[in-house]
N, C-alpha and C positions, 0 to 999 in steps of 0.2 A: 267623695268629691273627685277623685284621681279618676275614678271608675267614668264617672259623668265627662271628664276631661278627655278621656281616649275614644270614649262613647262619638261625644262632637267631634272630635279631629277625625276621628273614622270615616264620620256620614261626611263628614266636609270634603274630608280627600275623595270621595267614590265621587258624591255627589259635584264635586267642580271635573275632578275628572270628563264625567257624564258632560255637561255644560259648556265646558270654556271654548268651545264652536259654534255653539246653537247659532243657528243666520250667519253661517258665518259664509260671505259671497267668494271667497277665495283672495278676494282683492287688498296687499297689505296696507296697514295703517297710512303710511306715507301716501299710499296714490290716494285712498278714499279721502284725505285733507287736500291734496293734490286737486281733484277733481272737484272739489266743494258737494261732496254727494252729503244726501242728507242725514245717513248717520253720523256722519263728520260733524256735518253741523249741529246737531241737535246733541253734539257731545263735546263740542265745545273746541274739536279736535283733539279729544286727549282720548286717546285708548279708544276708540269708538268702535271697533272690533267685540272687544272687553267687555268693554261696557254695555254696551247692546245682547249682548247674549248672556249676561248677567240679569239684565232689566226682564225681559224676554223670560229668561227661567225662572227669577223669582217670582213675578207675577203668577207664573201658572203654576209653580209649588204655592203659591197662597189660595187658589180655588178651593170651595168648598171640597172639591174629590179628595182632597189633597188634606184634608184635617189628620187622617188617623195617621198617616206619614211623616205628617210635620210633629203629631204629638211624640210617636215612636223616636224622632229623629232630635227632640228638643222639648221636655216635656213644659219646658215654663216659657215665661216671656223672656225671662234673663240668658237661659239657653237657646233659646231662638235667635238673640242679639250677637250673642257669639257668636252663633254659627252661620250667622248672614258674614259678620265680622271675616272669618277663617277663608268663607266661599269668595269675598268678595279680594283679601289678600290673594288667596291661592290662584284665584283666575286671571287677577291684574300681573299676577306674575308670569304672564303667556304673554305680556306684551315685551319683549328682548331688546326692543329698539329704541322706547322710550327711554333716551339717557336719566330723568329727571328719576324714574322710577326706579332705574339701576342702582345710581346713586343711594336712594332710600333704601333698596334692599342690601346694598352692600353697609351701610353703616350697622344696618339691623340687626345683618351677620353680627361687625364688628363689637355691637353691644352683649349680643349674645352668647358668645365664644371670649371674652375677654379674659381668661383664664381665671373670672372668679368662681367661687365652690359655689353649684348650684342648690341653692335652700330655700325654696318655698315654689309653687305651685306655680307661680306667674311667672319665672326663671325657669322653669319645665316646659309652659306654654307657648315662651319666648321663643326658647330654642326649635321645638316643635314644626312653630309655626316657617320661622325661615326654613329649615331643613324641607318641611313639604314646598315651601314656595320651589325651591332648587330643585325639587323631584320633579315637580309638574315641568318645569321649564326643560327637563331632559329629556321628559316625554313628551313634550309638543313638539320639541326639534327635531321626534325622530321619525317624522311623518317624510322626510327628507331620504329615508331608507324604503320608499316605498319602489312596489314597481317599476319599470323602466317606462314601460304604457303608459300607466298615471299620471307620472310624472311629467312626461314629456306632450300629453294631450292638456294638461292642466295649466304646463306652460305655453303650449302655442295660443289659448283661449287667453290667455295673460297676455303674453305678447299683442297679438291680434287687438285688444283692447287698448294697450299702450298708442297702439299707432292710429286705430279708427280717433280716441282720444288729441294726440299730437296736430291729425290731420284735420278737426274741427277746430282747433286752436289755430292751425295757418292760414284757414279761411276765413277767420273771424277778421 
């Protein structure tokens, strides 16, 4: 069982790793609600980033290509809940801005470091799990270390958009 437990957090970590970009148009969470674009709305405004590139990857790990992958990676349905579960934590955790989710992971923390002895499986999982949410989150920030090029072409195309954006809003 322990073995099956590090099996799933394994494929979970690689696999949201791999994911928690997919579609992702460059544009943060705040402007895509900002601008009423439709991944925004069709998520309600929460994480639509996230969420969208979660929806996006699961789908297509569920195509038939995708059987002997998902069986490797999950061999039941109970391990495949989980491990939707792990992806869907680990990838919501790339969202830094959403206060309401901060909140939730810091309690999470707090429940799961509360200085009790850890004794059974789901107090292993616990911990686990925040500890990866907090990894991914250090590696999403660190795209921030990129080239100067990058950086700076990815911002002017942002920029640029802020204001084509502002300046349809003046003439409205």
């Amino acid at each position: 069982m322990i073995y099956s437990s590090l099996h799933l957090f394994s494929s979970a970590c690689a696999f949201s790793a791999l994911i928690h970009d997919v579609d992702h148009s460059g544009v943060p969470n705040a402007q895509l609600v900002k601008e009423g674009s439709p991944i925004a709305m069709a998520y309600e405004n929460k994480s639509p980033a996230e969420q969208n590139s979660l929806a996006i990857s699961w789908n297509l790990l569920m195509l038939p290509e995708f059987d002997e992958l998902r069986s490797a990676i999950a061999p039941s349905n109970k391990d495949l809940q989980h491990f939707r579960q792990l992806v869907i934590n680990v990838v919501m955790a790339t969202d830094i801005a959403d206060k309401n989710l901060k909140d939730l992971r810091n309690s999470r923390w707090a429940r799961a470091f509360n200085g009790e002895q850890v004794t059974t499986l789901e107090d292993i999982n616990r911990k686990a799990t925040i500890v990866i949410e907090h990894l991914i989150q250090a590696s999403d920030i660190s795209h921030t270390m990129q080239h100067w090029y990058v950086y700076a072409s990815f911002n002017l195309i942002h920029i640029a958009r802020i204001i084509k954006t502002t300046d349809q809003i003046l003439y409205l």
